[in-house]
VEXLUM-292039 format. One line per field, with one value per residue: residue in one letter; residue number from 1; x, y, z of N, C-alpha, C in turn. Coordinates in steps of 0.001 Angstrom, whole numbers, m for minus. Each point is the difference from the previous one (the first is absolute). Example, Ala and Ser with C-alpha at 12.3 -4.5 7.8 and 13.67 -1.06 7.14 Angstrom:
2
res A,S
n 1,2
nxx 13190,m350
nyy m5690,1050
nzz 7800,m720
caxx m890,820
cayy 1190,1190
cazz 0,60
cxx 900,m770
cyy 1200,1090
czz 0,730
This chain:
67
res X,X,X,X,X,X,X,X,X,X,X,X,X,X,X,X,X,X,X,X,X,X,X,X,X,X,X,X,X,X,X,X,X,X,X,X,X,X,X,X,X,X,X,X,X,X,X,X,X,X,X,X,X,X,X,X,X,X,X,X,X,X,X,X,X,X,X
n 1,2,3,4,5,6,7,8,9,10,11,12,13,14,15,16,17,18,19,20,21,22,23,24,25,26,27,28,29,30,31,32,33,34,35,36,37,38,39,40,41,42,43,44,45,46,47,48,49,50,51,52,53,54,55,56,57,58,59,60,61,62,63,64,65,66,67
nxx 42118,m220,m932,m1186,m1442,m731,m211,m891,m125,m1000,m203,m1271,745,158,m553,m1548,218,m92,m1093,105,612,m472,m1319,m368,432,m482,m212,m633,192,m479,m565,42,m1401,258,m1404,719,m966,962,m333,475,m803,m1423,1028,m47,1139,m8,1424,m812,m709,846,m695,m151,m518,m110,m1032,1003,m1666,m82,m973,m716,143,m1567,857,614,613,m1311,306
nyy m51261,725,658,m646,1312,42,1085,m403,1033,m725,164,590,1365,312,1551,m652,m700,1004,837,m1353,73,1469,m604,211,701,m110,m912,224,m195,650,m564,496,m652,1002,691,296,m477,m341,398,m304,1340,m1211,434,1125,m246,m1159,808,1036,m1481,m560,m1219,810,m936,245,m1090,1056,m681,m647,953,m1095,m80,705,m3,497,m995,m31,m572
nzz m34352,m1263,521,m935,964,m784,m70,m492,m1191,m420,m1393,m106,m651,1350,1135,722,m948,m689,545,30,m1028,920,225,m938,m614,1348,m367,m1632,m429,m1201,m317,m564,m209,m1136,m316,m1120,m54,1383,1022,m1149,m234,391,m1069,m753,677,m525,m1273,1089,m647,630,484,m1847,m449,m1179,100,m1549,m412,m1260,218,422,m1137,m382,m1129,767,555,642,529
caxx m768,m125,m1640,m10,m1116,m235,m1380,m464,m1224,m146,m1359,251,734,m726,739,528,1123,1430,673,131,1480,1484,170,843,1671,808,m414,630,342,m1096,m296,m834,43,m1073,194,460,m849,m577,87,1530,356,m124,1421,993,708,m611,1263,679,90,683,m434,m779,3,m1441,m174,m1732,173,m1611,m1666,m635,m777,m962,m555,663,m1074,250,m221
cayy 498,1455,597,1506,66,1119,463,m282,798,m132,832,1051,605,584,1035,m622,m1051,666,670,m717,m670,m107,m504,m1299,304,m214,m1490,m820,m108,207,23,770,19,655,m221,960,897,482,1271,284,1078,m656,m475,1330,404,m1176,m67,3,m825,m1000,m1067,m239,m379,m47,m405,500,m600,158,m783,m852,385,m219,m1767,m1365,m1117,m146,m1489
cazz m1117,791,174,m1164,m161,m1024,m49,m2060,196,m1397,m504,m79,1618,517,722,1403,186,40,1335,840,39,1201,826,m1038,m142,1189,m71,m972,m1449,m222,m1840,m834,m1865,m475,m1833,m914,195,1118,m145,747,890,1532,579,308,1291,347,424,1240,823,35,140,m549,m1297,m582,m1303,m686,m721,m1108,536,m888,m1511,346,m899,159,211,1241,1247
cxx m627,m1390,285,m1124,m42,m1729,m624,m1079,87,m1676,84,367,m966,583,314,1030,1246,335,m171,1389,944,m539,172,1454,412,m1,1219,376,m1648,155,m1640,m413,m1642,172,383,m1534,m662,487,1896,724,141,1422,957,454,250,1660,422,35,1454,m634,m1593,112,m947,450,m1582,m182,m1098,m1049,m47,m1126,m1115,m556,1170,m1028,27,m549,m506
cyy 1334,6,972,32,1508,355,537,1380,131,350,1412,878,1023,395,m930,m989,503,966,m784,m755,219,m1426,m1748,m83,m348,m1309,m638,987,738,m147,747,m683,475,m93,1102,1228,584,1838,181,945,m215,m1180,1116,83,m1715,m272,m143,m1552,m888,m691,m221,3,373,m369,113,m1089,369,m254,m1151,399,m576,m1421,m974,m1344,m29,m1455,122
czz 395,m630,m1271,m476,m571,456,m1010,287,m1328,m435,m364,944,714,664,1176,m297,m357,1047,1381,m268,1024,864,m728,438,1168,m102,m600,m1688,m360,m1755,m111,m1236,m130,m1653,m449,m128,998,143,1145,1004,1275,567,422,1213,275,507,1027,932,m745,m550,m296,m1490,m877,m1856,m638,m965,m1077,484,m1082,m778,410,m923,921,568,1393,540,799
């Protein structure tokens, strides 16, 4: 059976966690998830990794219900 660990950086995006991906990237797999209203620019050049993913998604609506 083969090992399949991913490293999650999820929330809003920020400079240190994105200019720290070379030392992510030596590891594992990296996903990215941030919201559609984050400030996207802080991905530009993000191409140059292989072995990163990123999924954008809807902030949650401020009436939704929270638990």
């Amino acid at each position: 059976m083969t090992d399949k660990v991913s490293i999650l950086i999820c929330g809003k995006l920020n400079r240190t966690s994105i200019e720290n991906l070379h030392n992510y990237t030596k590891y594992k797999e990296v996903i990215i998830c941030c919201w559609r209203d984050d400030n996207l620019k802080i991905l530009d050049g993000i191409d140059s990794f292989d072995n990163v993913k990123i999924l954008i998604i809807e902030p949650v609506h401020e009436s939704a219900k929270k638990f």
